[in-house]
ZAMARGU-4260 file (C-alpha; in steps of 0.2 Angstrom, whole numbers, plus 5000, padded with zeros to 4 digits):
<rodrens>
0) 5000/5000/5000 | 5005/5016/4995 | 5009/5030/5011 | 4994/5041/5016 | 4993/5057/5010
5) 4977/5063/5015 | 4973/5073/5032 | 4972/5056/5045 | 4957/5050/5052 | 4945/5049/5063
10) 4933/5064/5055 | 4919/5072/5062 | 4905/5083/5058 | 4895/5094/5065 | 4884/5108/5062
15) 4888/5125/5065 | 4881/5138/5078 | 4871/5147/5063 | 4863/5132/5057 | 4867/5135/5038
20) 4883/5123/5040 | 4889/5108/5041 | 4909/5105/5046 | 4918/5092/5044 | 4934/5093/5053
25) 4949/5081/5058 | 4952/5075/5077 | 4965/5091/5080 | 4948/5101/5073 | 4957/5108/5058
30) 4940/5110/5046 | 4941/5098/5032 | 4927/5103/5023 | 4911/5115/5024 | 4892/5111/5016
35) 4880/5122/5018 | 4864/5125/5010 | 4852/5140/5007 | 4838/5145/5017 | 4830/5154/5007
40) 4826/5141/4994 | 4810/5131/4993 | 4820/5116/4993 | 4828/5118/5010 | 4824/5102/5018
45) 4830/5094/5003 | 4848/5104/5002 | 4848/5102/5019 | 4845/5084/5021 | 4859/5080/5006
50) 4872/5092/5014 | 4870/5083/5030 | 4871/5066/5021 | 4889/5073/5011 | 4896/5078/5028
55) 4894/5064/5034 | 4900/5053/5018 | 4917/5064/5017 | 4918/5061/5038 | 4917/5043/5037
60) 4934/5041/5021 | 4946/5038/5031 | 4938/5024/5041 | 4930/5016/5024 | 4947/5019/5016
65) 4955/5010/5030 | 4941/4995/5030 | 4944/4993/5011 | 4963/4991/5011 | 4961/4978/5028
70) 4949/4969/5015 | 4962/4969/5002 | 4972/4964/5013 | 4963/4949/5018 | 4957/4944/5002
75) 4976/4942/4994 | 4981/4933/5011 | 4966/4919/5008 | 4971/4911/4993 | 4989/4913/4989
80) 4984/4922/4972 | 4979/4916/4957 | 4973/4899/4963 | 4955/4911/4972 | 4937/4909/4968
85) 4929/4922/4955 | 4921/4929/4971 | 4937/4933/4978 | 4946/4941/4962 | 4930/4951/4963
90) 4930/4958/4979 | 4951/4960/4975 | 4946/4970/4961 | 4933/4981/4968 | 4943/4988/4982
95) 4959/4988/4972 | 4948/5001/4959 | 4940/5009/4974 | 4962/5012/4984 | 4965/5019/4968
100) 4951/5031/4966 | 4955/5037/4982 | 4974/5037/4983 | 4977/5043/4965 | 4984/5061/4962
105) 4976/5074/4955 | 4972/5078/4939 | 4977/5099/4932 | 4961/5106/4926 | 4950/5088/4931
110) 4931/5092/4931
</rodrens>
């Protein structure tokens, strides 16, 4: 596994005293990220609801990231390599794809 790069875990999120944001901040409470919605828009629940729901998806990485690579992990010592079920070569290639996504760097200019 390559070296972490990203801001270590645990994360947490709260919302702030205004009620308009959510926080997401690492365990020495340097902010990670900030959702926050509109009031004003008809749709507040809704913005609301789905900003709570990505503060809480971005809190959670570095413990999914961490339960992904112990799967990996897992998997590759289970079977001695090529000689695993499909099921297994699955779930090996799934997480692998999923690290990956995570740990690659940055694209210049990336959508």
């Amino acid at each position: 596994m390559s070296d972490v790069k990203h801001t270590p875990g645990p994360w947490a999120f709260h919302l702030n005293k205004s009620d308009s944001l959510f926080v997401v901040r690492d365990k020495e409470k340097r902010v990670i990220c900030e959702m926050s919605w509109h009031s004003q828009s008809r749709e507040f629940y809704t913005l609301r609801a789905e900003s709570e729901a990505n503060a809480r998806l971005i809190a959670a990485a570095p413990d999914m990231l961490e339960s992904i690579q112990k799967l990996l992990d897992a998997a590759d010592d289970s079977d001695g390599g090529m000689y695993g079920t499909l099921s297994t070569r699955f779930v090996r290639e799934t997480v692998r794809a999923a690290i990956d996504r995570v740990t690659a760097p940055a694209v210049e200019g990336g959508a």
